[in-house]
N, CA, C and O atoms as CSV, one atom per row, in Angstrom:
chain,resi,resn,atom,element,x,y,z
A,1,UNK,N,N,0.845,-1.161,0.000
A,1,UNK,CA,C,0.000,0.000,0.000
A,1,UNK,C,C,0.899,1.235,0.000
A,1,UNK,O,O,1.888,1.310,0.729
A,2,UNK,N,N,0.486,2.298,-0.926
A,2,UNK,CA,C,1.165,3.225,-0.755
A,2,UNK,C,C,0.556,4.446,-0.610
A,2,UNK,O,O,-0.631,4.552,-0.917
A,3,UNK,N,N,1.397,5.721,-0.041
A,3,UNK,CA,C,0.228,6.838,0.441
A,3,UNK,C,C,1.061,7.750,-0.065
A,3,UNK,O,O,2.291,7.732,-0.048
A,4,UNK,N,N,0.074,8.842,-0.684
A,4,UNK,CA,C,0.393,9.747,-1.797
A,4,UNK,C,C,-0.190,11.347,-1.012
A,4,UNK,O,O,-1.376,11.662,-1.119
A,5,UNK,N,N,0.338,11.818,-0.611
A,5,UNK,CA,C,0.007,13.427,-0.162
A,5,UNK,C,C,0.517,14.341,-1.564
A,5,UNK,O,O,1.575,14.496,-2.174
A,6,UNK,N,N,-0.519,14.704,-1.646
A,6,UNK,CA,C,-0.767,15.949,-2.674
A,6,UNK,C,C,-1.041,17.248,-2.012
A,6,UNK,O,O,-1.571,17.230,-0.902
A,7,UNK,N,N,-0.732,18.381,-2.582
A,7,UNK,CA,C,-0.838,19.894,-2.135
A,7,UNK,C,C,-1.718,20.224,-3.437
A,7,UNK,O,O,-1.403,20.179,-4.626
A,8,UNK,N,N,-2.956,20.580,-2.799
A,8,UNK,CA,C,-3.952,21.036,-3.643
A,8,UNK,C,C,-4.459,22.565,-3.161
A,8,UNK,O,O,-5.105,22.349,-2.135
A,9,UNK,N,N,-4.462,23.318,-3.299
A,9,UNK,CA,C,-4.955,24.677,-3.145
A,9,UNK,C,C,-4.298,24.750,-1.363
A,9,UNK,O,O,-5.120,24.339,-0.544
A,10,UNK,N,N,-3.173,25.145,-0.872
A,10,UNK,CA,C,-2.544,24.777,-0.183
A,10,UNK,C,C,-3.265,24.086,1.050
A,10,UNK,O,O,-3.359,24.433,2.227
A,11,UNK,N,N,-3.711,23.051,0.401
A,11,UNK,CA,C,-4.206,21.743,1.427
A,11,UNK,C,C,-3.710,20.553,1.373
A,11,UNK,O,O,-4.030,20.002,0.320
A,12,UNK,N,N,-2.978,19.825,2.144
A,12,UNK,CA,C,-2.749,18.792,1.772
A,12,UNK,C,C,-3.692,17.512,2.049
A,12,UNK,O,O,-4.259,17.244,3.108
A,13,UNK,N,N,-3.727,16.645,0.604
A,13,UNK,CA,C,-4.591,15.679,0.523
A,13,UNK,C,C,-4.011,14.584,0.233
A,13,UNK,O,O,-3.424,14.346,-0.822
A,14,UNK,N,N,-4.197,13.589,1.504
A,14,UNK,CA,C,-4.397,12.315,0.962
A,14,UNK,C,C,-4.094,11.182,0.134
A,14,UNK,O,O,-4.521,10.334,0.917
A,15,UNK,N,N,-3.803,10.705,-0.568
A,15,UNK,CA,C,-4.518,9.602,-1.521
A,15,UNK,C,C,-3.874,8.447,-1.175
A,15,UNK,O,O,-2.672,8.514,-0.918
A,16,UNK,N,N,-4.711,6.916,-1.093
A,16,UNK,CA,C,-4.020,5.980,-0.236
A,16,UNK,C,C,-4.646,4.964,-1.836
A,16,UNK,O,O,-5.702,4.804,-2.448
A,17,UNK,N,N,-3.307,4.533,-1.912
A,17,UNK,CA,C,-3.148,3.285,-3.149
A,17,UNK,C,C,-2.815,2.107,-3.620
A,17,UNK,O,O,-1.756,2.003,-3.001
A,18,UNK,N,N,-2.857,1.518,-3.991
A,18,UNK,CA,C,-1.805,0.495,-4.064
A,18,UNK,C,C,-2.591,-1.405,-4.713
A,18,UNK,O,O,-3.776,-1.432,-5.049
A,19,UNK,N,N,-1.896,-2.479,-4.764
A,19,UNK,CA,C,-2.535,-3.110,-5.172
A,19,UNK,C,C,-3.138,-4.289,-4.048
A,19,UNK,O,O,-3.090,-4.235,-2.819
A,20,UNK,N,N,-3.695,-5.322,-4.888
A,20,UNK,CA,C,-4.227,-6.597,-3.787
A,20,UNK,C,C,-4.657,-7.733,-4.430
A,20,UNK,O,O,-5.000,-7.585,-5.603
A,21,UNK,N,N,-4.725,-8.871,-3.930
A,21,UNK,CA,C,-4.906,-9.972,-4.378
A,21,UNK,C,C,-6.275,-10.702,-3.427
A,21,UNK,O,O,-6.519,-10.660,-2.221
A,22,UNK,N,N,-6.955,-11.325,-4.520
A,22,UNK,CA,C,-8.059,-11.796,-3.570
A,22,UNK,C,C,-8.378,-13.576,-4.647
A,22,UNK,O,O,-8.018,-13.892,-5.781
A,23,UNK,N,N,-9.037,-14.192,-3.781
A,23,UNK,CA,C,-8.836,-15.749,-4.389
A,23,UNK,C,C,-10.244,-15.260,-5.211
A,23,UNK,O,O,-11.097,-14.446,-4.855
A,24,UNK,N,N,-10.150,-16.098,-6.481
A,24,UNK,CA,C,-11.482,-15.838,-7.435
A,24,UNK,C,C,-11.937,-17.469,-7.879
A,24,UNK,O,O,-12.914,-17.847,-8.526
A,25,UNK,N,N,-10.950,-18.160,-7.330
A,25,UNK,CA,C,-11.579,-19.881,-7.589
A,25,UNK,C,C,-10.808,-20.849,-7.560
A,25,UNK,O,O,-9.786,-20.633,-8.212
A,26,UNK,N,N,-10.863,-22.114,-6.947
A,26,UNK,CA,C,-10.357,-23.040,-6.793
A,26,UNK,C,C,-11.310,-24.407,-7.454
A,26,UNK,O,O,-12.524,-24.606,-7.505
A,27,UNK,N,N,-10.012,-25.273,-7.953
A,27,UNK,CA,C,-10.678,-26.348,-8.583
A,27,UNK,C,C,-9.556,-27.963,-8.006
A,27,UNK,O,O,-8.341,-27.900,-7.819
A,28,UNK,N,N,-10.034,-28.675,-7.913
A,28,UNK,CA,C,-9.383,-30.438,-7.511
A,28,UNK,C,C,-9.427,-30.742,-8.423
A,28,UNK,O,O,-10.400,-30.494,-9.135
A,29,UNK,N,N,-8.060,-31.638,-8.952
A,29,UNK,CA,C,-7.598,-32.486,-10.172
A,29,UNK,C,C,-7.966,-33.534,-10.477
A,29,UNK,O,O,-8.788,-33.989,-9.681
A,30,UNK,N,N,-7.749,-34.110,-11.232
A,30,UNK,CA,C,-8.110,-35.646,-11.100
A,30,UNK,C,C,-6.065,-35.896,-10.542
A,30,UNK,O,O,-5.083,-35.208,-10.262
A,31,UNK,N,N,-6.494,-37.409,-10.683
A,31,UNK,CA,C,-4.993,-37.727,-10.134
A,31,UNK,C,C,-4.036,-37.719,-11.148
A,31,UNK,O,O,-4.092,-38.242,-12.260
A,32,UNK,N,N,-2.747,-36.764,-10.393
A,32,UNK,CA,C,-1.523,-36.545,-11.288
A,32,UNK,C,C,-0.432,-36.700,-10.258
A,32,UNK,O,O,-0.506,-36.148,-9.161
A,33,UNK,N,N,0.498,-37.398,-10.595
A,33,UNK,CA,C,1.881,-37.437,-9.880
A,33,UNK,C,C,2.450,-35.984,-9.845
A,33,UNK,O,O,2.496,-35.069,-10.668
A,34,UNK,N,N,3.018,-36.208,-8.078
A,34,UNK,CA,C,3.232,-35.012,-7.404
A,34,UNK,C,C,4.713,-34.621,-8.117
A,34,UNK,O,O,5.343,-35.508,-8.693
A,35,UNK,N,N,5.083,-33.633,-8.066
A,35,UNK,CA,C,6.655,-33.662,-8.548
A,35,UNK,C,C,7.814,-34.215,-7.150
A,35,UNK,O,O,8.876,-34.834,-7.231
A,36,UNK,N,N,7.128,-33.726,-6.020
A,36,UNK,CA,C,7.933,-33.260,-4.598
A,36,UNK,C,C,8.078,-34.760,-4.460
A,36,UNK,O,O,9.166,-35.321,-4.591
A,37,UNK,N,N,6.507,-35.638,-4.087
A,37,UNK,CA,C,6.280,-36.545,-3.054
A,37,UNK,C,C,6.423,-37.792,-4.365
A,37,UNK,O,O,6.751,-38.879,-3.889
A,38,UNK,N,N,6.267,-37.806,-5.635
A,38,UNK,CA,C,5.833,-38.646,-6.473
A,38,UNK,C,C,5.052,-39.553,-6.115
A,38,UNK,O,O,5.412,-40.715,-6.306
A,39,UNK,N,N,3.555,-39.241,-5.394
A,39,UNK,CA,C,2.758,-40.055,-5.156
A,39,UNK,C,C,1.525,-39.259,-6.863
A,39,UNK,O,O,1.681,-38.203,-7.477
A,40,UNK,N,N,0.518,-40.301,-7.044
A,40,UNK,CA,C,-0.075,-39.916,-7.891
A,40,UNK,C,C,-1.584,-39.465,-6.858
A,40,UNK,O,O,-2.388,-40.365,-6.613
A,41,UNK,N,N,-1.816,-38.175,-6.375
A,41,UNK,CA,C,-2.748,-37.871,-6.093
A,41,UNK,C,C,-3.503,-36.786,-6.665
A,41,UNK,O,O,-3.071,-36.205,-7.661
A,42,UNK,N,N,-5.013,-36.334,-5.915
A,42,UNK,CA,C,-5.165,-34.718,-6.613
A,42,UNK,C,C,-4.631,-33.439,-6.301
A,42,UNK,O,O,-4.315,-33.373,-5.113
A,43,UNK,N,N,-4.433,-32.474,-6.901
A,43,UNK,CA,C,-4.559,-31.683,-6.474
A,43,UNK,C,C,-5.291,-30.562,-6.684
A,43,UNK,O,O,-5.894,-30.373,-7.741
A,44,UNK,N,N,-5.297,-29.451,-5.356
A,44,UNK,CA,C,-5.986,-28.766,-5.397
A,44,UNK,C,C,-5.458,-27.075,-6.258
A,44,UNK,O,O,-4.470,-26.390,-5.995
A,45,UNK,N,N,-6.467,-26.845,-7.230
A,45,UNK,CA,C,-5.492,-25.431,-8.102
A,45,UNK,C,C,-5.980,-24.137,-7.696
A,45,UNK,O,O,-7.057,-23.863,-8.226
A,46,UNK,N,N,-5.485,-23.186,-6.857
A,46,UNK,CA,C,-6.442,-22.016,-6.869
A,46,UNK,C,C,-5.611,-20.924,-7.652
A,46,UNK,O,O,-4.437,-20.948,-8.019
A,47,UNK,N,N,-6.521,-20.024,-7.781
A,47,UNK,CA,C,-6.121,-19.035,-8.771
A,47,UNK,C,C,-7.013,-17.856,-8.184
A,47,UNK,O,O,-8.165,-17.840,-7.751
A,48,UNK,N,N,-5.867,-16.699,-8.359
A,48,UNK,CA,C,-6.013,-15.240,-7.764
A,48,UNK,C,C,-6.015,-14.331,-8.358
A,48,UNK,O,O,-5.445,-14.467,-9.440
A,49,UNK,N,N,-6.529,-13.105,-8.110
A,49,UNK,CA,C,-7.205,-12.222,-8.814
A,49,UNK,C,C,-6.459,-11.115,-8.546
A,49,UNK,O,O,-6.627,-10.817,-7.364
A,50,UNK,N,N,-5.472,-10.127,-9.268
A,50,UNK,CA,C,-5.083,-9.032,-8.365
A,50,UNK,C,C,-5.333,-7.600,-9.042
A,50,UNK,O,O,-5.300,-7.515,-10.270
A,51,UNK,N,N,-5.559,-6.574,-8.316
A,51,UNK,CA,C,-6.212,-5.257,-8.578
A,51,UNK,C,C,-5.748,-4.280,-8.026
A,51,UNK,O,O,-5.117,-4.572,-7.010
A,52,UNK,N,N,-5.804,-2.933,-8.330
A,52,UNK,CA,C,-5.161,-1.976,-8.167
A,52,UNK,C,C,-6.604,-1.432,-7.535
A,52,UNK,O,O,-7.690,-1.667,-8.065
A,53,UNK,N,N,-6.390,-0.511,-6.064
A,53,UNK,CA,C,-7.117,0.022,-5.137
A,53,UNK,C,C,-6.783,1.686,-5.101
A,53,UNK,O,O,-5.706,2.230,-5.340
A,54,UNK,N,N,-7.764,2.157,-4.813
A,54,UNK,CA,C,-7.977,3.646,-4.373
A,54,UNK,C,C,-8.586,3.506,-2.866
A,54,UNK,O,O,-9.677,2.953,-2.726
A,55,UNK,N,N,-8.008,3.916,-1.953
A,55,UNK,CA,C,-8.765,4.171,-0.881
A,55,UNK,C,C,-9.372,2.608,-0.513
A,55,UNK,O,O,-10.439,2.592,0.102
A,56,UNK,N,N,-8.889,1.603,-0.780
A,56,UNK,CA,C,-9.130,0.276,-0.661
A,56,UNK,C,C,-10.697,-0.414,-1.564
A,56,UNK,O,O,-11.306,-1.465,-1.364
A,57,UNK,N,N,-10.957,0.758,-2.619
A,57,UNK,CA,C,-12.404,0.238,-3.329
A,57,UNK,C,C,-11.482,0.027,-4.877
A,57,UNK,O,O,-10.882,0.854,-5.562
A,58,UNK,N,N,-11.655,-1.217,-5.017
A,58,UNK,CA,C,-10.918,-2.052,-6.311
A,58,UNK,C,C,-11.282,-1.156,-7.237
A,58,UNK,O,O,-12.424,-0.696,-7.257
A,59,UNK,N,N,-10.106,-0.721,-8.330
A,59,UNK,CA,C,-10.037,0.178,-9.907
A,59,UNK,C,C,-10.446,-0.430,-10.891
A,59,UNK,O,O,-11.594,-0.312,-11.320
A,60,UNK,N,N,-9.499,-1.223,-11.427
A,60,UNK,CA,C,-8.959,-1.966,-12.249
A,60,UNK,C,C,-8.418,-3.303,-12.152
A,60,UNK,O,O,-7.729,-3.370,-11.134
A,61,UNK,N,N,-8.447,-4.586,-12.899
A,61,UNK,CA,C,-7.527,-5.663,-12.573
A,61,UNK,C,C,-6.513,-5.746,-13.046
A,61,UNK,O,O,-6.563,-5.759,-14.276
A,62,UNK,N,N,-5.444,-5.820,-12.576
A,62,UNK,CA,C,-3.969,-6.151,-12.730
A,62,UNK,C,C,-3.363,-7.735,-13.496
A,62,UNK,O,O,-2.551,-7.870,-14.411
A,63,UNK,N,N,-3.975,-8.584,-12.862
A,63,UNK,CA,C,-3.720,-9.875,-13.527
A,63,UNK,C,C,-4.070,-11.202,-12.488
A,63,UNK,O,O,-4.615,-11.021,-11.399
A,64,UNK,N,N,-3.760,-12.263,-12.878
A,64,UNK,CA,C,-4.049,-13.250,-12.031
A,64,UNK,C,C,-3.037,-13.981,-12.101
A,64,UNK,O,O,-2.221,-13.958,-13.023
A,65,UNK,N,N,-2.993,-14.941,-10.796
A,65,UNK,CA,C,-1.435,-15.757,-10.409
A,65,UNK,C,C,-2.626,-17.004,-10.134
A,65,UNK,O,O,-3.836,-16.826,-10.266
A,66,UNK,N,N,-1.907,-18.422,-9.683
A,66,UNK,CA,C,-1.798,-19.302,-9.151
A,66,UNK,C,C,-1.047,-20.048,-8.669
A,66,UNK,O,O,0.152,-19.770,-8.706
A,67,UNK,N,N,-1.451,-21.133,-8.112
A,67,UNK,CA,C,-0.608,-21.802,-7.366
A,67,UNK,C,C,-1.397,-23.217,-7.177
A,67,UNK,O,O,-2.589,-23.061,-6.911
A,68,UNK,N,N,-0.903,-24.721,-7.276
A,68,UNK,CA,C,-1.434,-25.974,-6.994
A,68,UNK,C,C,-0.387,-26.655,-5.521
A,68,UNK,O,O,0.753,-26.834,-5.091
A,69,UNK,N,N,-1.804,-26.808,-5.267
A,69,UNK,CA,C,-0.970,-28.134,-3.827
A,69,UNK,C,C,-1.164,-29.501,-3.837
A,69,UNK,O,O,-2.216,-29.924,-4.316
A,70,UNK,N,N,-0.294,-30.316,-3.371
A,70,UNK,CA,C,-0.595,-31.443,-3.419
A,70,UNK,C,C,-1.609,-31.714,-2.304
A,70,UNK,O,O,-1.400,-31.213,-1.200
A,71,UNK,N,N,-3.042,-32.715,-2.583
A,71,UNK,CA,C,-3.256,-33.246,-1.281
A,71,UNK,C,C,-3.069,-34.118,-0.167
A,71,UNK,O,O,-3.754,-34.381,0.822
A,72,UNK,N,N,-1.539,-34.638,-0.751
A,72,UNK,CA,C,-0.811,-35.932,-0.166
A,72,UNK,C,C,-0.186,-35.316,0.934
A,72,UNK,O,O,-0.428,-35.408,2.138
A,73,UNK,N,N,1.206,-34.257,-0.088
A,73,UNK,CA,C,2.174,-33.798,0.883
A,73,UNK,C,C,1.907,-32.567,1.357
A,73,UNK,O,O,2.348,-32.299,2.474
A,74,UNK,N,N,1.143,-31.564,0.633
A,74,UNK,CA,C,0.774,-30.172,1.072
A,74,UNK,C,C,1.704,-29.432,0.315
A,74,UNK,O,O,1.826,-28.274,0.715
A,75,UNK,N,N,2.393,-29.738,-0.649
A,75,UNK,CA,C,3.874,-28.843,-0.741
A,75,UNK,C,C,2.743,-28.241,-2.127
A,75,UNK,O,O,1.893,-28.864,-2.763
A,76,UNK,N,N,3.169,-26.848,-2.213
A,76,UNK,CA,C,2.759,-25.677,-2.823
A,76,UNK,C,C,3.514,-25.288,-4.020
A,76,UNK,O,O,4.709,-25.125,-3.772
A,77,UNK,N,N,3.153,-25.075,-5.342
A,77,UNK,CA,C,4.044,-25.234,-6.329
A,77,UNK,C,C,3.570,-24.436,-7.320
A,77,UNK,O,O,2.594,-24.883,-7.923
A,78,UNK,N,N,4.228,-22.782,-7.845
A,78,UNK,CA,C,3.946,-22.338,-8.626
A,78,UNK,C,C,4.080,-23.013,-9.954
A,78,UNK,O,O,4.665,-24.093,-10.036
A,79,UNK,N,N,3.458,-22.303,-11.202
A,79,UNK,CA,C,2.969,-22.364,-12.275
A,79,UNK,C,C,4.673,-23.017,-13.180
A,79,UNK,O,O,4.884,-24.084,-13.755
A,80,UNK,N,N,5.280,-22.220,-13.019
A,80,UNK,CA,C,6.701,-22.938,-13.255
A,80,UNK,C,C,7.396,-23.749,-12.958
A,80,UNK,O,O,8.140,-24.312,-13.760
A,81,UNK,N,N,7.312,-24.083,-11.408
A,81,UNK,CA,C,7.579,-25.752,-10.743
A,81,UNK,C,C,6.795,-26.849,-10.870
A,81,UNK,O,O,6.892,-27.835,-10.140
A,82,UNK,N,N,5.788,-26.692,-12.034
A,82,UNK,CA,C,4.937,-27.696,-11.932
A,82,UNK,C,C,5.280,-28.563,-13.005
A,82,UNK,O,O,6.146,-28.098,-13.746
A,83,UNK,N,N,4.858,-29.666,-13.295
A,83,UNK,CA,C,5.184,-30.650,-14.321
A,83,UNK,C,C,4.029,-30.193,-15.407
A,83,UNK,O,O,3.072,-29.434,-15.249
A,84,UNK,N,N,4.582,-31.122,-16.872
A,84,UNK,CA,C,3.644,-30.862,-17.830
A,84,UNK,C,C,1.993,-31.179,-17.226
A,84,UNK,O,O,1.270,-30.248,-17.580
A,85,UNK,N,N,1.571,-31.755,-16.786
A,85,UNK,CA,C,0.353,-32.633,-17.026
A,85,UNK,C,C,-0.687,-31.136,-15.849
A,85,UNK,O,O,-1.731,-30.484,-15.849
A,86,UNK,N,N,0.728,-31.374,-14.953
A,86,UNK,CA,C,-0.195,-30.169,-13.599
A,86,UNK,C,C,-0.037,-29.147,-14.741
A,86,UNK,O,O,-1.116,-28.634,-15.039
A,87,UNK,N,N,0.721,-28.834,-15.260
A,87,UNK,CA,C,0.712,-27.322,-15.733
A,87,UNK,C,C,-0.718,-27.172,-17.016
A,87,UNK,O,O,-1.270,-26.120,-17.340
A,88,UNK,N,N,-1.019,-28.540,-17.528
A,88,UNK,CA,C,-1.817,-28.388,-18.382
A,88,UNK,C,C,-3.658,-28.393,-17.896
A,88,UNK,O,O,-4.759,-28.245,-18.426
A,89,UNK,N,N,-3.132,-28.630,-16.727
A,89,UNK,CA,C,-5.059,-28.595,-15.680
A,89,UNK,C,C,-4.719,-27.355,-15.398
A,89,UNK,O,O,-5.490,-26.519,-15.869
A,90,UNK,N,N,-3.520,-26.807,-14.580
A,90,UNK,CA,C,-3.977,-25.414,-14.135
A,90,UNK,C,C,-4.130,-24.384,-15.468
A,90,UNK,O,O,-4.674,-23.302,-15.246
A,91,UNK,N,N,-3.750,-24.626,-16.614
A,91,UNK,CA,C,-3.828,-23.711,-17.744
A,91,UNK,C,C,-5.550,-23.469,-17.770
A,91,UNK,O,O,-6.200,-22.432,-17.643
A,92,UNK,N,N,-6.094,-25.259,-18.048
A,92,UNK,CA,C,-7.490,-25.083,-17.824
A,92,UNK,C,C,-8.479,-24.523,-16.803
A,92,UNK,O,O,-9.615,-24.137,-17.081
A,93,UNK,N,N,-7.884,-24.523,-15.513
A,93,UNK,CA,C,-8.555,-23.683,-14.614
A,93,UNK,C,C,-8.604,-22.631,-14.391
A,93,UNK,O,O,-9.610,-22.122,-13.899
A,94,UNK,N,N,-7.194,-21.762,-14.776
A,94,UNK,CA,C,-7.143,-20.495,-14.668
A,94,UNK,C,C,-8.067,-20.212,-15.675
A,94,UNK,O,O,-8.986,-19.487,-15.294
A,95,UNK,N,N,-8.110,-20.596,-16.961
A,95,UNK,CA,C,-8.888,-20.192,-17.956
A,95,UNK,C,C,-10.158,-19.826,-17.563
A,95,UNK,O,O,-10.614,-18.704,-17.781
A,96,UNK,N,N,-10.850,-20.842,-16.909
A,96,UNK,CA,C,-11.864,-20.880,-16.497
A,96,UNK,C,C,-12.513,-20.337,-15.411
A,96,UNK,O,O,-13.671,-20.603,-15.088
A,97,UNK,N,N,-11.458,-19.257,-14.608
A,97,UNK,CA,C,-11.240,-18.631,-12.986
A,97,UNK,C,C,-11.691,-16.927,-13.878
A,97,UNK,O,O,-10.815,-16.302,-14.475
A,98,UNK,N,N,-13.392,-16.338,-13.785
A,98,UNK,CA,C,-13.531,-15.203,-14.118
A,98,UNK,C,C,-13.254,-14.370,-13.200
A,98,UNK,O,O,-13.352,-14.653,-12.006
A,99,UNK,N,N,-12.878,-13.252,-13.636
A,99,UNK,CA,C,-13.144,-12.409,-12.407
A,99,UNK,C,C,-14.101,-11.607,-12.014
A,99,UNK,O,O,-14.773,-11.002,-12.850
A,100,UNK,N,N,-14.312,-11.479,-10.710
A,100,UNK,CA,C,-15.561,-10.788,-10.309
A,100,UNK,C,C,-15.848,-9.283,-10.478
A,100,UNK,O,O,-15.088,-8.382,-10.121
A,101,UNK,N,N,-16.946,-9.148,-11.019
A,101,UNK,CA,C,-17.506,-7.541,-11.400
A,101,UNK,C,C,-16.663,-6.571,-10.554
A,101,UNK,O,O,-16.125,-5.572,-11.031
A,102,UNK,N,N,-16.587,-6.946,-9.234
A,102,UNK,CA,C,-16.112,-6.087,-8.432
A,102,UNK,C,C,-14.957,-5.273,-8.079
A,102,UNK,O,O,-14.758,-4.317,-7.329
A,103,UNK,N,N,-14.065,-6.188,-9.110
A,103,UNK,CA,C,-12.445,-5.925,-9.321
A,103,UNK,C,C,-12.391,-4.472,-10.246
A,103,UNK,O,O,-11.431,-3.703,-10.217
A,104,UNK,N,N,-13.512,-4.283,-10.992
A,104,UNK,CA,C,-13.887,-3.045,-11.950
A,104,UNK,C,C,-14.727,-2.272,-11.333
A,104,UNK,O,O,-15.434,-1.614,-12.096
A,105,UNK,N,N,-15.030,-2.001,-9.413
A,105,UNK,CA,C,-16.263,-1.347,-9.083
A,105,UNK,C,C,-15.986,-0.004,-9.461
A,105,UNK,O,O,-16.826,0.478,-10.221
A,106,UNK,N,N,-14.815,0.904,-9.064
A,106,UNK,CA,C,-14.360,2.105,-9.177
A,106,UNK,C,C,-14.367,2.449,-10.362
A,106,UNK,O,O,-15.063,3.462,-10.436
A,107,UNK,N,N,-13.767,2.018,-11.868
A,107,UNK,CA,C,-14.489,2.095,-13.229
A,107,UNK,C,C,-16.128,2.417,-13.375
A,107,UNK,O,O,-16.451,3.416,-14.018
A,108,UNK,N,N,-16.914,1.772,-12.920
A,108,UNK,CA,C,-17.967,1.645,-12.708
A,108,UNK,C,C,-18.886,2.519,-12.204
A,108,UNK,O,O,-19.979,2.782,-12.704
A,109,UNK,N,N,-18.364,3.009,-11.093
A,109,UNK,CA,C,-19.149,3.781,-10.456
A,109,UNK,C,C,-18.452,5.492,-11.082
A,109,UNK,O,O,-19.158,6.497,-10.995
A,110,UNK,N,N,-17.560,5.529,-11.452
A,110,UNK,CA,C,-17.150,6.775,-12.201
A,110,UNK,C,C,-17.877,7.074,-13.541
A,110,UNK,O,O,-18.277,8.209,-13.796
A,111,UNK,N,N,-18.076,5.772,-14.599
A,111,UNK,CA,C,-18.759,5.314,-15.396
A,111,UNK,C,C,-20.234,6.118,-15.001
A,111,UNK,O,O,-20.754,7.133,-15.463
A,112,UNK,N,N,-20.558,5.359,-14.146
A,112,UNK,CA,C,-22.421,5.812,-13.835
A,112,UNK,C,C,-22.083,6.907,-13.569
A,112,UNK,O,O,-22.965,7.648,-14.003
A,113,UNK,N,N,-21.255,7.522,-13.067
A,113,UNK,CA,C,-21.234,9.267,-12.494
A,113,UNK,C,C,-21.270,10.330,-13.606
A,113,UNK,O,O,-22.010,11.312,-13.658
A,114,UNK,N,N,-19.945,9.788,-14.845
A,114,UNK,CA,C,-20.187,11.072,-16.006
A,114,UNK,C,C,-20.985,10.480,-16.565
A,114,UNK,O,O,-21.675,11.438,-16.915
A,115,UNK,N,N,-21.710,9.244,-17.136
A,115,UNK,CA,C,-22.205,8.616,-18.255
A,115,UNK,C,C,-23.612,9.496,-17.827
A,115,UNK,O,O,-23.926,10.541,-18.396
A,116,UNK,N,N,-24.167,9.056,-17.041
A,116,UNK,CA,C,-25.334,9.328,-16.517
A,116,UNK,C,C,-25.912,10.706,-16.745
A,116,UNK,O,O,-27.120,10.695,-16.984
A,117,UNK,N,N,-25.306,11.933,-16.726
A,117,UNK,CA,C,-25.598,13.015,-16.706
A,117,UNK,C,C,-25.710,13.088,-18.179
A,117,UNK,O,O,-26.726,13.636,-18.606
A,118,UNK,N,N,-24.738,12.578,-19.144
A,118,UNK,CA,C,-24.375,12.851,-20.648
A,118,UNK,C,C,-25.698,12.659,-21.399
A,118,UNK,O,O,-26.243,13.290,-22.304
A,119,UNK,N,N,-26.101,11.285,-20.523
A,119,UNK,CA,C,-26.923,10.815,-21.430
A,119,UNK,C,C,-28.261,10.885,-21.447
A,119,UNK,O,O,-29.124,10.431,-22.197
A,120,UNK,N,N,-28.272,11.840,-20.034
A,120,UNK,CA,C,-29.749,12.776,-19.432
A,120,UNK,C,C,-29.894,13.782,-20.158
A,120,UNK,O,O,-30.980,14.265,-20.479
A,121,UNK,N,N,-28.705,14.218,-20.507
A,121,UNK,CA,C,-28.624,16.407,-20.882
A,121,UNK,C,C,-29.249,15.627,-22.804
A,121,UNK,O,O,-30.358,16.043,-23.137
A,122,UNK,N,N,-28.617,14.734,-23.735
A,122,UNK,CA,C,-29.038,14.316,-24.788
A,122,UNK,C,C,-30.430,13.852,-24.475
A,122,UNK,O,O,-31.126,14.258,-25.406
A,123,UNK,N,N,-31.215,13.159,-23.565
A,123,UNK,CA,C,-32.787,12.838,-23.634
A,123,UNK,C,C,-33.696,14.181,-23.884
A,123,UNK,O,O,-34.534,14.492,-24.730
A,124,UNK,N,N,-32.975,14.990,-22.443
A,124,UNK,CA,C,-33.516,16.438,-22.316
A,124,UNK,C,C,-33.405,17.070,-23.904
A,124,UNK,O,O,-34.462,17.237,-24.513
A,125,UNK,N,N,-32.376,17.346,-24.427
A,125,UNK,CA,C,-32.803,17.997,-25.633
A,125,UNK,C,C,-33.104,17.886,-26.751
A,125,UNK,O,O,-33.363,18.764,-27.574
A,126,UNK,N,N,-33.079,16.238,-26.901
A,126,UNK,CA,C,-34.226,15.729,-27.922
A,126,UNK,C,C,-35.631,15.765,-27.520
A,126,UNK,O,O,-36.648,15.778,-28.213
A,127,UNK,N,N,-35.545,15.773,-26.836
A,127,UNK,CA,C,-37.275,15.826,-26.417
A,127,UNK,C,C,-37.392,17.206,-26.341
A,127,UNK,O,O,-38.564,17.463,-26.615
A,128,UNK,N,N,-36.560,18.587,-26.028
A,128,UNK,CA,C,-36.771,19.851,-26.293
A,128,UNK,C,C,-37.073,20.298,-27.427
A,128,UNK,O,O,-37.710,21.305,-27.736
A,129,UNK,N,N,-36.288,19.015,-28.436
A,129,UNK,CA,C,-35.977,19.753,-29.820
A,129,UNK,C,C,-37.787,18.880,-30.456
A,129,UNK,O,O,-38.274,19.129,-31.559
A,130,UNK,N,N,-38.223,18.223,-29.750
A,130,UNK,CA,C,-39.655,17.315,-30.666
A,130,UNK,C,C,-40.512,18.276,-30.011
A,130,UNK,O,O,-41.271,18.798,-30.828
A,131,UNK,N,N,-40.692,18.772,-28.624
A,131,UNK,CA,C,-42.031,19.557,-28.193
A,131,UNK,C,C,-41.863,20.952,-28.756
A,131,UNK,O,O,-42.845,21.692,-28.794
A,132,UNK,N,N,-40.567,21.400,-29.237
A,132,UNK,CA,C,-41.539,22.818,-29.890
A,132,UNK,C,C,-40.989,22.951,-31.259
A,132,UNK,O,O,-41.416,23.825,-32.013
């Protein structure tokens, strides 16, 4: 997190930023040999969501990471330590890991703030321009 003081009309303001990661879905494998334990069990793949914050209300999304565990040994194994077969389920899960509306709320609600007026002031004067 990082904090940004600005001098605005000699006031100083604020601004608190920075990014975050939040889990957006997890999926269990069928059975694949572990790399660590070489037992053939499942594992479990989750995949994370990360976003850039204003004041801690999500902007924008940044990107997504993962990570698979074994459920034998527990040992934790990014996307690059993994073998072909794991690497080819988590390709499919991440694929399949959307992210939530919410990661775009601040877009959104800025969105409804100018859109909204634009597209009031154009109703208003078509309908000014049909009644007289």
């Amino acid at each position: 997190m990082i904090i940004f003081v600005i001098n605005l009309l000699n006031q100083n303001t604020m601004i608190i930023y920075g990014t975050k990661g939040k889990h957006i879905h997890s999926e269990e494998t069928d059975l694949i040999q572990c790399s660590h334990c070489q037992e053939q069990r499942k594992h479990t793949i989750s995949i994370y969501g990360r976003y850039a914050h204003i004041f801690w209300i999500p902007f924008f999304p940044i990107g997504k990471k993962g990570v698979s565990e074994c459920n034998h040994c527990k040992m934790t194994l990014a996307p690059k330590d993994m073998n072909e077969s794991l690497k080819f389920a988590f390709q499919n899960v991440e694929k399949n890991a959307k992210r939530p509306i919410t990661h775009w709320l601040l877009l959104i609600i800025i969105g409804v703030l100018f859109i909204a007026p634009m597209i009031t002031s154009i109703f208003i004067a078509v309908f000014k321009s049909i009644t007289s």
